[in-house]
BATOR-710585 format. One record per residue (C-alpha): residue in one letter; x, y, z. Coordinates in steps of 0.1 Angstrom, whole numbers, padded with zeros to 4 digits, always signed. Each point is the difference from the previous one (the first is absolute). Layout:
residues N
AXYZ;...
***
This chain:
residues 56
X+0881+0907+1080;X+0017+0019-0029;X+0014-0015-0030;X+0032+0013-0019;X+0025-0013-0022;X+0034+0001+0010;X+0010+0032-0026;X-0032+0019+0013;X+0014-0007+0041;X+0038+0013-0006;X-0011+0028-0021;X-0028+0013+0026;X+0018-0014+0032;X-0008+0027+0021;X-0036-0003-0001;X-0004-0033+0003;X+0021-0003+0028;X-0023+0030+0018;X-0030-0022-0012;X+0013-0027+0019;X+0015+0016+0032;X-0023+0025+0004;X-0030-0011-0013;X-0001-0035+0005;X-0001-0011-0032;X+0015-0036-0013;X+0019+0002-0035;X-0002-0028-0021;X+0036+0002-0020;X-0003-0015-0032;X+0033-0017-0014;X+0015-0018-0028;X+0000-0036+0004;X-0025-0002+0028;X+0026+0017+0021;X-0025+0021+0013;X-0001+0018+0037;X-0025+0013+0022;X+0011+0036+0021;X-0015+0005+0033;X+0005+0026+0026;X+0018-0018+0030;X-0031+0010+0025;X-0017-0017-0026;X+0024-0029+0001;X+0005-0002+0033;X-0038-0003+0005;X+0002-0030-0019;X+0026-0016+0013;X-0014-0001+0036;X-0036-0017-0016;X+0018-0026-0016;X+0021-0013+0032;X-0032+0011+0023;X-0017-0027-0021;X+0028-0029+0002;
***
């Protein structure tokens, strides 16, 4: 997982977002206000989404 703060993600977008898609990586966004996010690759998210209702 990879940490960044909000400012650091917009201004580097792009690779971050090939981080994520293409190498699998999870961003940790970090926000004001505890507003923060977490940016996934949809594979990725997908992937998780089938464990969690294969396990309910």
């Amino acid at each position: 997982m990879i940490a960044a703060s909000s400012s650091e993600f917009i201004k580097e977008f792009t690779i971050y977002a090939e981080k994520a898609a293409d190498g699998g990586e999870t961003i940790f966004v970090q926000r004001a206000n505890d507003k923060n996010l977490v940016v996934m690759s949809a594979d990725t998210y997908n992937d998780l989404i089938k464990k969690l209702y294969k396990g309910s």
